[in-house]
Backbone bond lengths (Angstrom), bond angles and torsions (degrees), N, CA, C in turn:
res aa  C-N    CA-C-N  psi(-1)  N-CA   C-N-CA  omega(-1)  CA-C   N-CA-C  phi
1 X - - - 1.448 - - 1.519 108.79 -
2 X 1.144 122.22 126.57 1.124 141.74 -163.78 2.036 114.21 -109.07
3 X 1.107 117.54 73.62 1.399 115.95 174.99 1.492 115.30 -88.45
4 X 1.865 95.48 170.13 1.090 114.46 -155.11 1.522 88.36 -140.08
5 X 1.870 131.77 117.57 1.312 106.67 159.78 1.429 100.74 -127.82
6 X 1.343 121.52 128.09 1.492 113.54 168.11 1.780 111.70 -165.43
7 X 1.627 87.81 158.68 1.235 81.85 164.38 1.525 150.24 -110.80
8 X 1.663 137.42 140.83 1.387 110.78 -164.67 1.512 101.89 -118.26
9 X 1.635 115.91 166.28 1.503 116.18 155.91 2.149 121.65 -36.49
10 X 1.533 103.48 176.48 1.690 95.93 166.42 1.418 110.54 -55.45
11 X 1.737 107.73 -44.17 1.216 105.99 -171.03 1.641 138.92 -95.21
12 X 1.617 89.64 38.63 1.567 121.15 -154.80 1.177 139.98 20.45
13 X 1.384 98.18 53.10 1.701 117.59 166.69 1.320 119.54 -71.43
14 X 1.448 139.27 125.20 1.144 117.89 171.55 1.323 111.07 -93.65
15 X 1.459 144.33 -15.77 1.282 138.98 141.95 1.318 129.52 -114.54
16 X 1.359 109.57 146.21 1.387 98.95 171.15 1.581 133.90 -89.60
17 X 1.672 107.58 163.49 1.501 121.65 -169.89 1.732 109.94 -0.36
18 X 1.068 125.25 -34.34 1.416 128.20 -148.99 1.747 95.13 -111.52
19 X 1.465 125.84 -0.92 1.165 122.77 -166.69 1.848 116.89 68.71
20 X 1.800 108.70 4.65 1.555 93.14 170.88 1.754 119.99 -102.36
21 X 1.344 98.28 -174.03 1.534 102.85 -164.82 1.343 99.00 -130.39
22 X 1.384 126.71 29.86 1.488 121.38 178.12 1.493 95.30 -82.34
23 X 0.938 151.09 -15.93 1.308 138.59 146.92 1.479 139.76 -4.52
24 X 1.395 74.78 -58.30 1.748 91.48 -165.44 1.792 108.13 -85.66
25 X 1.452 112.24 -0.75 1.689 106.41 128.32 1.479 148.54 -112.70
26 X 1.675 103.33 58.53 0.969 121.60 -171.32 1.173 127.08 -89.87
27 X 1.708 102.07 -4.35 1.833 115.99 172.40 1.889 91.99 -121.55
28 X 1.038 104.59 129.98 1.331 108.25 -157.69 1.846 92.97 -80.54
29 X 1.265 122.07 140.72 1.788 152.82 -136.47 1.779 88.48 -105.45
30 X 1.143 152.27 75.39 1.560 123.46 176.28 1.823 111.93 -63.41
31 X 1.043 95.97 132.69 1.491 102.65 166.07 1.562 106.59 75.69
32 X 1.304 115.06 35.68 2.056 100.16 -161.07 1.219 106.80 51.52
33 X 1.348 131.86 57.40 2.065 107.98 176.69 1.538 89.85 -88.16
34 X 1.226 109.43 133.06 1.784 128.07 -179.12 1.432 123.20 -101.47
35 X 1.092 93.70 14.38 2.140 115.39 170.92 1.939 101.35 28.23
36 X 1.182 102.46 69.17 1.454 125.07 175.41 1.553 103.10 61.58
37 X 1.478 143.39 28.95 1.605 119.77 158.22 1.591 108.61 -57.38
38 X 1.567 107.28 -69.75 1.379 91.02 174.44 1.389 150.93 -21.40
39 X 1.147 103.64 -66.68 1.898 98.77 160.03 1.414 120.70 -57.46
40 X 1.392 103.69 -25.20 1.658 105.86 -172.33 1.533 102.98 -75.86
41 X 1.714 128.44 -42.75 1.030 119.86 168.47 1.236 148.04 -55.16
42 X 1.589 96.25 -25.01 1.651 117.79 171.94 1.403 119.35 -67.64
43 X 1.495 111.40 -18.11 1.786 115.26 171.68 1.597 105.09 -81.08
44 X 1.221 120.31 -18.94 1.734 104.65 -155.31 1.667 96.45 -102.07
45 X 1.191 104.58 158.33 1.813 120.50 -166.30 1.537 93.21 -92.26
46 X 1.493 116.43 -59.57 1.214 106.25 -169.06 1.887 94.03 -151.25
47 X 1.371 91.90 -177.08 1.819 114.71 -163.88 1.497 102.19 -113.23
48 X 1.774 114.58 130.15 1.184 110.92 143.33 1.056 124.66 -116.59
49 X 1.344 142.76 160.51 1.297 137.24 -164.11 1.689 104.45 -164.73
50 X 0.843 94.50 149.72 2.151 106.36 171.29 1.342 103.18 -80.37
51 X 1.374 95.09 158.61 1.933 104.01 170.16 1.106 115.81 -54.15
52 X 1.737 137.22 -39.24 0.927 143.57 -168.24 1.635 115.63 -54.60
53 X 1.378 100.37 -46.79 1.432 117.80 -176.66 1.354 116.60 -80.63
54 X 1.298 108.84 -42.39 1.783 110.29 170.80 1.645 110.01 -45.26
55 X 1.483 107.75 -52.81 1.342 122.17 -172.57 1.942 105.58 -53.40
56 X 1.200 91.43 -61.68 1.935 92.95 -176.11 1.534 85.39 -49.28
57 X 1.473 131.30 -68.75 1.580 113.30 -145.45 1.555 102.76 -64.35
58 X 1.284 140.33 -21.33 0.971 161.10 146.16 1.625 106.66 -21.63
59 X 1.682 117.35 -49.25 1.672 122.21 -159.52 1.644 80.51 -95.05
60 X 1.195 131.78 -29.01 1.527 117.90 -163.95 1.742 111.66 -64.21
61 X 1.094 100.41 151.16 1.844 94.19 -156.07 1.855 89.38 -111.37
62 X 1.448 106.33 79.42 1.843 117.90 -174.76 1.970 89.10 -152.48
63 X 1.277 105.25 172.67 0.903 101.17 -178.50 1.762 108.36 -91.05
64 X 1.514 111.31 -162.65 1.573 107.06 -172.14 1.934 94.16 -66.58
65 X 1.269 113.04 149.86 1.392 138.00 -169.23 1.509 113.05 -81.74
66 X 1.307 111.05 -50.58 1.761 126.11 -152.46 1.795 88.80 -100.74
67 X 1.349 82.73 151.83 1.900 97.11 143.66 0.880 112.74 -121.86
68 X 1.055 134.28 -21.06 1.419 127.56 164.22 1.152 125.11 -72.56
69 X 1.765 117.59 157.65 1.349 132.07 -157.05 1.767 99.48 -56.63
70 X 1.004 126.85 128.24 1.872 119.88 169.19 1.639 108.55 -89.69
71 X 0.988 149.68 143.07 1.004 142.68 122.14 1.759 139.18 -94.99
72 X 0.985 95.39 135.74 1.571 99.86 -164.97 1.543 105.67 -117.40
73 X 1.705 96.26 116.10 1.482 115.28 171.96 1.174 114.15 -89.54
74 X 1.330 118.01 116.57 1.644 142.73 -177.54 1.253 112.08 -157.98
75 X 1.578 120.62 141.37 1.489 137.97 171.62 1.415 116.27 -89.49
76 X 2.349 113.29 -35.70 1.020 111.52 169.11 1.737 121.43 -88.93
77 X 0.882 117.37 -45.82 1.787 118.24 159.10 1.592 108.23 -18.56
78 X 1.113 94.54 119.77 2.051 99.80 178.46 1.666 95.96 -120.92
79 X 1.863 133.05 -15.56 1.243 92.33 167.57 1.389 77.51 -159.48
80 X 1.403 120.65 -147.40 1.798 137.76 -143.21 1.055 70.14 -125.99
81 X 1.812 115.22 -171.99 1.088 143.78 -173.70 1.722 85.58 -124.59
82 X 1.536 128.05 151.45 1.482 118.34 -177.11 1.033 92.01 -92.86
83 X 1.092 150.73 75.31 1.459 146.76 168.38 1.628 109.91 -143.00
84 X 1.376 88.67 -14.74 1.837 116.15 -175.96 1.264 103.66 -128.73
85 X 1.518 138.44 24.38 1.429 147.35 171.02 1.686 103.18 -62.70
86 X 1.296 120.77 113.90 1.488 85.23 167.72 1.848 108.65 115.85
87 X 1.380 108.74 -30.02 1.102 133.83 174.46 1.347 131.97 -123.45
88 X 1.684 141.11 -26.61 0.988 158.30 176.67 1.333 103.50 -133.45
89 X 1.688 104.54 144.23 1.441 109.70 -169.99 1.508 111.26 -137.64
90 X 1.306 151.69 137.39 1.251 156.22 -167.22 1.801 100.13 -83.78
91 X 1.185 126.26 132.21 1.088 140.59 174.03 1.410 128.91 -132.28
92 X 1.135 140.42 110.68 1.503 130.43 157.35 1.597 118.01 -108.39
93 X 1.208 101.92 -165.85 1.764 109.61 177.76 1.617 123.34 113.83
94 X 1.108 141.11 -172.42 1.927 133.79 145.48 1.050 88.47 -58.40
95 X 1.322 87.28 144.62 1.807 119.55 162.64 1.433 117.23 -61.08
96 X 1.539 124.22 -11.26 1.038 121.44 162.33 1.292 125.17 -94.07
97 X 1.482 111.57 -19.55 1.718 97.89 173.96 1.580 83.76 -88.18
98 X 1.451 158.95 -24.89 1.039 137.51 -170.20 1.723 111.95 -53.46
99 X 1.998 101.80 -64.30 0.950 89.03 155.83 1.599 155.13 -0.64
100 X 1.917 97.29 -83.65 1.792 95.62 154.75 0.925 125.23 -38.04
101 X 1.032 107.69 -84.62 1.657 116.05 -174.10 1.967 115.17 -20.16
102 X 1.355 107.23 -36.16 1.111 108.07 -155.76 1.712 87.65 -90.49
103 X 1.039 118.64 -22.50 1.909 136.23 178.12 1.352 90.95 -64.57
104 X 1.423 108.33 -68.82 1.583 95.18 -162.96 1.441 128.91 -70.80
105 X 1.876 109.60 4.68 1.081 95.70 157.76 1.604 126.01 -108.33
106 X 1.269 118.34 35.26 1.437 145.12 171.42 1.568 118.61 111.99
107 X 1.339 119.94 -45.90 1.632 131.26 161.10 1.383 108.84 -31.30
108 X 1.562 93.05 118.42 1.744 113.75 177.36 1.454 114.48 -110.28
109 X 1.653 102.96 -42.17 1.582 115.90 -163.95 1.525 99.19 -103.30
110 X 1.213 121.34 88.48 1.563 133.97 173.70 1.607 123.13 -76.78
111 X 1.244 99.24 114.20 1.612 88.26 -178.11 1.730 94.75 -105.60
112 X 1.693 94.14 130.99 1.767 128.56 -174.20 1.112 95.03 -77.06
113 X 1.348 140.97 143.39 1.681 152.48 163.06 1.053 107.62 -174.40
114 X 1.871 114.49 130.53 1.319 154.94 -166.19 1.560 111.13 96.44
115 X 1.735 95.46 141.08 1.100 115.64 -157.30 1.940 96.21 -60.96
116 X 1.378 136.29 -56.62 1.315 139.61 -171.57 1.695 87.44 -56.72
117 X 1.450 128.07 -59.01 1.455 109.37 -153.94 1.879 105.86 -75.17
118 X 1.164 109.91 -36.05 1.830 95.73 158.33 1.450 124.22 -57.38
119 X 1.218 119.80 -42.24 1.613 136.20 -171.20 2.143 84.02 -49.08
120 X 1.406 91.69 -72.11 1.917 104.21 -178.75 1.072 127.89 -58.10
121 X 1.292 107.54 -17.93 2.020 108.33 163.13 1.591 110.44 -79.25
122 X 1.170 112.75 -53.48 1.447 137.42 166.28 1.486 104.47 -25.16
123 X 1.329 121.03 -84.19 1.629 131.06 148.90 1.984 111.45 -11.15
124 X 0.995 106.58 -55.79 1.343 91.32 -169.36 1.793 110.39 -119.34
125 X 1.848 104.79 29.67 1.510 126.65 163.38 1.133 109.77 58.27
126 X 1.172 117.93 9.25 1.826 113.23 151.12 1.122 147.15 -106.02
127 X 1.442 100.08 70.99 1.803 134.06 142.37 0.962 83.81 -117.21
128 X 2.038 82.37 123.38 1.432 102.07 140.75 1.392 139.94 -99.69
129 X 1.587 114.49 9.29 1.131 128.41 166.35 1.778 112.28 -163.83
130 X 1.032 104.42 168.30 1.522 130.08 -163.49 1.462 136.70 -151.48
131 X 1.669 119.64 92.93 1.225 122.41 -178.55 1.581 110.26 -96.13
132 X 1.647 105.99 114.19 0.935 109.55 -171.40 2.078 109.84 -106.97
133 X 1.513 104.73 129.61 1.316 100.74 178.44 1.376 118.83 -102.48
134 X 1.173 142.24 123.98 1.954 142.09 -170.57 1.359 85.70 -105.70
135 X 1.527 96.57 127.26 1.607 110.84 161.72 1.573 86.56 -111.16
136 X 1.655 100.61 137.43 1.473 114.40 149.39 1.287 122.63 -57.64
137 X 1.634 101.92 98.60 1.541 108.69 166.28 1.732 105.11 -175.61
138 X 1.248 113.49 162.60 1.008 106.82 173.11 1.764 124.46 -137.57
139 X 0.698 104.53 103.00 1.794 122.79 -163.31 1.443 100.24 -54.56
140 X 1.741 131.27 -52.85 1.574 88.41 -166.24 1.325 99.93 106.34
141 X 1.232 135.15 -1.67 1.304 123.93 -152.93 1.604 143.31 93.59
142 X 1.289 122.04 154.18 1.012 116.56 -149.61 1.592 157.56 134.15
143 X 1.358 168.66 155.23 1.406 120.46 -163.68 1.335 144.59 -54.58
144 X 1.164 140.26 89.43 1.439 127.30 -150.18 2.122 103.16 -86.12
145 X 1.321 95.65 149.87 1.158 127.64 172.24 1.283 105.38 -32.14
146 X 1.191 115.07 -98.23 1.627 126.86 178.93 1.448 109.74 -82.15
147 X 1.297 89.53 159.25 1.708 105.13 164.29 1.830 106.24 -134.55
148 X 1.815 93.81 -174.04 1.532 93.72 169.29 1.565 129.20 -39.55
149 X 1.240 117.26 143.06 1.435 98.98 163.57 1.705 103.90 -137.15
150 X 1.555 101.91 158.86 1.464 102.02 -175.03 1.865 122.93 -64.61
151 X 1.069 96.64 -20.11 1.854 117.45 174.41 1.436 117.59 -137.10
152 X 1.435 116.50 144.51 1.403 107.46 157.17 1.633 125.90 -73.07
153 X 0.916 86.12 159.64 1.848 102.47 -165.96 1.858 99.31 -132.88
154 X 1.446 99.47 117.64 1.522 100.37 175.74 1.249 122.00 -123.21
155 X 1.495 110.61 122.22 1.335 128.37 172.14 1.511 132.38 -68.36
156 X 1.088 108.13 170.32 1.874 97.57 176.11 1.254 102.51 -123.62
157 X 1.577 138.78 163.03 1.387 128.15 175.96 1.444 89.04 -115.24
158 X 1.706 111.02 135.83 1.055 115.27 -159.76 1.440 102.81 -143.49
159 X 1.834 127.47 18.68 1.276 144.18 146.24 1.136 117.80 174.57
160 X 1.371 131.45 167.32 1.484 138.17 -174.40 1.533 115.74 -145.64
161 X 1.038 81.56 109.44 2.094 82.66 178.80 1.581 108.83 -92.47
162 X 0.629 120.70 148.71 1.974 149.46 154.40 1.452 110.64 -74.48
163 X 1.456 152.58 136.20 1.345 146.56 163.76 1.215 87.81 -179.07
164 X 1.893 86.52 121.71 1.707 120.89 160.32 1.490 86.45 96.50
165 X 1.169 138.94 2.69 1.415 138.71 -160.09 1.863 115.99 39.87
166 X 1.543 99.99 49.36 1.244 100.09 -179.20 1.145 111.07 177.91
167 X 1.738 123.66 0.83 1.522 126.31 171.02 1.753 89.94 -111.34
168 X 1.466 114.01 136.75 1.414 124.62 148.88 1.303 137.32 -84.10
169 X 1.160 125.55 133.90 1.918 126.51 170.11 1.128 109.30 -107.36
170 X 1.607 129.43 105.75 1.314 115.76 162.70 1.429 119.99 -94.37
171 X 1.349 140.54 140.56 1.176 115.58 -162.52 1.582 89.87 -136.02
172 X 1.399 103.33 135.57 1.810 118.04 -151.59 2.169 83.63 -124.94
173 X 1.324 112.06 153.86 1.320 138.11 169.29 1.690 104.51 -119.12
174 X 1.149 126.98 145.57 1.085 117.15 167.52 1.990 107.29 -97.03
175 X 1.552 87.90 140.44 1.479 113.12 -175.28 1.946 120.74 -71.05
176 X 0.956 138.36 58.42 1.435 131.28 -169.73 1.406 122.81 -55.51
């Protein structure tokens, strides 16, 4: 199972013009409320993510995030930082032998993160699901969520949360 949790603008940007994400605290959070990551994280075995994204969580000034295994898909990345030895892992290849690879070392429930490595699963229809969060705002432009894809791919909407009475969760399954 292949997830997706994130959040985009109305006009589903996940960053703006400049490539940042200070955005997405632009309705102020009381208490850290994390509009279901938590539970959502507790299902997934391990993390994939693009360089791009390793790197930002990388600039965030908190300590490492996951317990779970990360893997990081990159061609230019040649190693970890040793501080993340042990925890994050360098990956290339198709997304389908990545996939394996990531099977054969027990991880089933993959959580997808970065905008290019969803855009490229997306492309070759593996997500199988997708929690999507809309912050009220509208950027103007900027990285968007999706791009072209060679086929349609249809989802089901399969709940909708309310939080802050003004952020949405739609949460989509993919339809086979």
């Amino acid at each position: 199972m292949n997830s997706v949790f994130i959040a985009t603008s109305i006009e589903g940007y996940i960053a703006d013009k400049n490539g940042g994400i200070d955005w997405l605290h632009s309705i102020p959070y009381p208490h850290n409320y994390d509009m279901g990551y938590t539970n959502f994280i507790k299902g997934i075995d391990a993390i994939l993510m693009g360089r791009k994204t390793f790197e930002t969580v990388l600039r965030f000034d908190i300590d490492w995030p996951y317990n779970q295994p990360v893997f990081v898909l990159s061609n230019k990345l040649n190693e970890i930082p040793d501080s993340l030895q042990g925890k994050a892992f360098l990956i290339k290849g198709s997304l389908t032998k990545i996939i394996r690879q990531i099977h054969e070392k027990g991880y089933y429930r993959l959580y997808i993160d970065g905008g290019t490595t969803i855009r490229n699963f997306l492309k070759e229809d593996l997500i199988d699901e997708m929690i999507l969060t809309t912050i009220p705002i509208l950027l103007g432009g900027g990285t968007s969520l999706f791009s072209e894809l060679p086929n349609k791919i249809k989802f089901e909407l399969i709940g909708t949360k309310t939080y802050l009475n003004q952020i949405i969760q739609n949460h989509y399954k993919r339809q086979k």
